[in-house]
N, C-alpha and C positions, 0 to 999 in steps of 0.2 A: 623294902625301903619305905621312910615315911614320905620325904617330900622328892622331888623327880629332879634331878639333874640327868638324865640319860642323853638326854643331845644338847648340842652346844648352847641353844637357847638358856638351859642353865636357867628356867622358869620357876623352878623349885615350890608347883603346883604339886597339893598333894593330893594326891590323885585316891589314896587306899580312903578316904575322908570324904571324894565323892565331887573332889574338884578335878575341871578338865586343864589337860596342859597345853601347853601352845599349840599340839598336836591335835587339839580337838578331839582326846579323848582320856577315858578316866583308868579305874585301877583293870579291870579285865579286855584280857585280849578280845580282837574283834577281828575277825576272816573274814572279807568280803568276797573273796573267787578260789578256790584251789582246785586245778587245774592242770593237764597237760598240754603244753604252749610252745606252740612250732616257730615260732616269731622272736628269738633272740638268734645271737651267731651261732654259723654252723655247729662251732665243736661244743655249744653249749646244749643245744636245742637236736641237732643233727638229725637221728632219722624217726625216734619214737617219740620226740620230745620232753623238754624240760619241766620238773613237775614243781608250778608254779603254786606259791601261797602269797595271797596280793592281802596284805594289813589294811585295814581302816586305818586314814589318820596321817598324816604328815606333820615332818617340822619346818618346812619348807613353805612359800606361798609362791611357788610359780604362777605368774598369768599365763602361761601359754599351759600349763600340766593337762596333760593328754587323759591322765587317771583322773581327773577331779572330781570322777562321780561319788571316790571313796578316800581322794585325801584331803579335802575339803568336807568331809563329812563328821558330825559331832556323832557320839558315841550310838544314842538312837537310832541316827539315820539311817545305818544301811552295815550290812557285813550279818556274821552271827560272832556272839560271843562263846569265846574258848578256853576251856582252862588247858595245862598242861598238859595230862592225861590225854585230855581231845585230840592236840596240835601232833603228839607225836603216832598218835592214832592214822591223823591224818600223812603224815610222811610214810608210813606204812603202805598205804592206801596208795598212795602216788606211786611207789617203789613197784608194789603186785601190777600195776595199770603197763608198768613199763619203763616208766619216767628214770631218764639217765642220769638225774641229778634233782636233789630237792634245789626249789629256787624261791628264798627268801627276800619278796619285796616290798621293800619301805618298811624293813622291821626295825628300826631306829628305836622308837618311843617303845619297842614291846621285848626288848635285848636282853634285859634281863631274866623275863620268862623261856625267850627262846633258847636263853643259854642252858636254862633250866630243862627244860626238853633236850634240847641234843646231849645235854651230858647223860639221860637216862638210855637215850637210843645208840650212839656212836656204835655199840660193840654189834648192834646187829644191822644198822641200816645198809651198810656197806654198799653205799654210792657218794659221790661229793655231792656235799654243803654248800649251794652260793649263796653270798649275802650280796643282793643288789641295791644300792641303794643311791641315793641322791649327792654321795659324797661329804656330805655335811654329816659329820660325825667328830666327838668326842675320840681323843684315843685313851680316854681312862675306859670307857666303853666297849671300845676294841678289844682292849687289854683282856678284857671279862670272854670275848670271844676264840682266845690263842687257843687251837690246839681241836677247836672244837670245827672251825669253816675250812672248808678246801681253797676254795673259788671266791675272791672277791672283786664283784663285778659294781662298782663305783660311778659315779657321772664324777667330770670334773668341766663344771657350767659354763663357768668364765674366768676370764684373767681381768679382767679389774673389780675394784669394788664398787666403782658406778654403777656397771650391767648387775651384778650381783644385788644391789639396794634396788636398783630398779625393779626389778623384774623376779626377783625373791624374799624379798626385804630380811636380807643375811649381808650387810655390807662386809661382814667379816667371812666370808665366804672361802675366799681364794687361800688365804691365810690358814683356816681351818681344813679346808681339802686337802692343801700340801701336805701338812701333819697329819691328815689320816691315812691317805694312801702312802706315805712312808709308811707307817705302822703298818699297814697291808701288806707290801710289798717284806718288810719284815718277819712277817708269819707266814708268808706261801713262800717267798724264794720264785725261784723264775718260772716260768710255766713249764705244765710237763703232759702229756698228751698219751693216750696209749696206743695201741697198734691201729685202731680206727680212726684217731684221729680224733677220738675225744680227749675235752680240757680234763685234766683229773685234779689238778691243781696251780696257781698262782693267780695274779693279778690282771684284771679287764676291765681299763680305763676306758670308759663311753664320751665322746663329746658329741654334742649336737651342736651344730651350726644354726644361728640365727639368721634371718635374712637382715641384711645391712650391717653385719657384723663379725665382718670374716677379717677383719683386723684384729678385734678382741680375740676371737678364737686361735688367732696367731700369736698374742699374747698367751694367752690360756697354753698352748703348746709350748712357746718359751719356758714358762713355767715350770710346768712339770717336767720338762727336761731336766730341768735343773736339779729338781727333786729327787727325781730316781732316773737311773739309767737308761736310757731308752730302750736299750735291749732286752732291758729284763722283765719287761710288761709286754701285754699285747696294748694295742689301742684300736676301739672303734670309733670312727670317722662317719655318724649319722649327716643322713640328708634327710628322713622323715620329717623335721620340722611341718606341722599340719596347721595352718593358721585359725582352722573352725574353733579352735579351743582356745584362740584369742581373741575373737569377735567382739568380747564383752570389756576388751580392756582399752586404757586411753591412747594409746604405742601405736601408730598408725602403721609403724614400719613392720609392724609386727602381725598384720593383715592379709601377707602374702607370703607364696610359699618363697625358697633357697633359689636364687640360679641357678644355673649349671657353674656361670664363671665364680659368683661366690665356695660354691660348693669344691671345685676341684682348684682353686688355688689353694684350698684349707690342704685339701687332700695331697697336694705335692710339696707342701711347706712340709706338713708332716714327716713326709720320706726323705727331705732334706735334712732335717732332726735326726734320722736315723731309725725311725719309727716303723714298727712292723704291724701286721695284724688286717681290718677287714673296715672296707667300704662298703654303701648300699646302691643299689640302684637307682634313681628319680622317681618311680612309681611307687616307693617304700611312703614317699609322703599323701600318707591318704586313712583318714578312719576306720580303715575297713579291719588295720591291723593295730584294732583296741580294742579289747577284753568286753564284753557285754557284763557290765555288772549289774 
């Protein structure tokens, strides 16, 4: 491609020319961690762990982004660069280690190439595909991904477009999450698990809960109810919210960690939806459980 529309941004930076995209980064992939990662849901992560590949680069500007060592980072800063050949080298590598599933994150801005890898490997990597990502996606985007992901594991941030502007400056946010995870939810079909109790395939809706914001997030659940069935997703219900990665921002509310009472009205609003799937414990909120990049 010459010029980048791959996420919604629709920046149409052309990157193969040596211009960077919203993403903060240019035409070659960049890997900043890959890795075996005990720290997502059980049936993702479960007993050998999830074999993570963390991208440089975001489309997203969270102030609070727990990652921002490497999605705030411009293409120099930090990662190594990969071609194809490399990336699926690397899925290999993660598979021999153990790893129950390759876990693709923040591969947004690099979709194209990754789609390019997995179409050379499918026949022999024989484990599922997750693409994790911020929920802020393109479904022409997607589209390029059918057939190729198992697992797609999605944030869905907010329900309105205040929090969304605010706090990611994607006012079009909620709008664009709806239409991607239907298209998600259209290409796995409902979750399906195997004798252990691993995910092998379908859709894993993430919400994190902001402190002072567990109305929006009831909102945000509104929502996607509406979207897709509630039974036909898992959903996680984060309390990790870790305020150190907001320190630097002007959100005062955003300085401290979830309540307990914030946190578990989300969580029973949820099941009054109809919502299945996985909470955390209150100790989840702490850096200890972020990636050294």
């Amino acid at each position: 491609m010459t010029k980048c529309y791959l996420c919604p941004r629709l920046c149409g930076a052309d990157r193969e020319a040596g211009e960077y995209g919203f993403c903060g980064q240019g035409a070659q992939m960049r890997v900043a961690r890959a890795d075996l990662h005990m720290f997502e849901e059980p049936p993702i992560s479960a007993t050998r762990g999830s074999g993570t590949v963390f991208f440089s680069g975001c489309s997203l500007r969270c102030v609070f982004c727990q990652n921002r060592a490497i999605s705030r980072a411009k293409e120099k800063d930090i990662g190594r660069e990969v071609s194809v050949d490399e990336l699926c080298d690397i899925f290999f590598s993660l598979k021999e280690r153990g790893a129950h599933n390759i876990n693709l994150v923040t591969p947004t801005h690099f979709a194209d190439k990754i789609a390019e890898a997995l179409l050379r490997v499918r026949a022999e990597l024989s484990i599922p595909v997750v693409y994790n990502s911020s929920g802020y996606e393109s479904v022409e985007t997607l589209k390029m991904l059918r057939g190729l992901v198992d697992i797609y594991m999605p944030d869905f941030k907010y329900g309105s477009s205040e929090c969304a502007s605010l706090y990611s400056s994607a006012p079009d946010y909620v709008e664009v999450a709806v239409d991607a995870i239907s298209e998600m939810l259209r290409q796995t079909g409902e979750p399906k698990f195997d004798s252990d109790g691993l995910l092998l395939r379908g859709t894993l809706v993430r919400h994190l809960v902001l402190p002072s914001h567990r109305k929006d997030s009831m909102l945000a659940l509104d929502k996607l109810a509406k979207a897709v069935p509630p039974d036909k997703i898992l959903l996680s219900v984060m309390s990790q919210y870790t305020p150190e990665f907001a320190l630097d921002c002007p959100y005062k509310n955003l300085h401290r960690r979830v309540t307990s009472f914030e946190y578990n009205s989300v969580v029973e609003y949820a099941s009054r939806l109809g919502f299945s799937g996985f909470t955390q414990s209150r100790d989840s909120a702490s850096s200890v459980y972020t990636p050294d990049f």
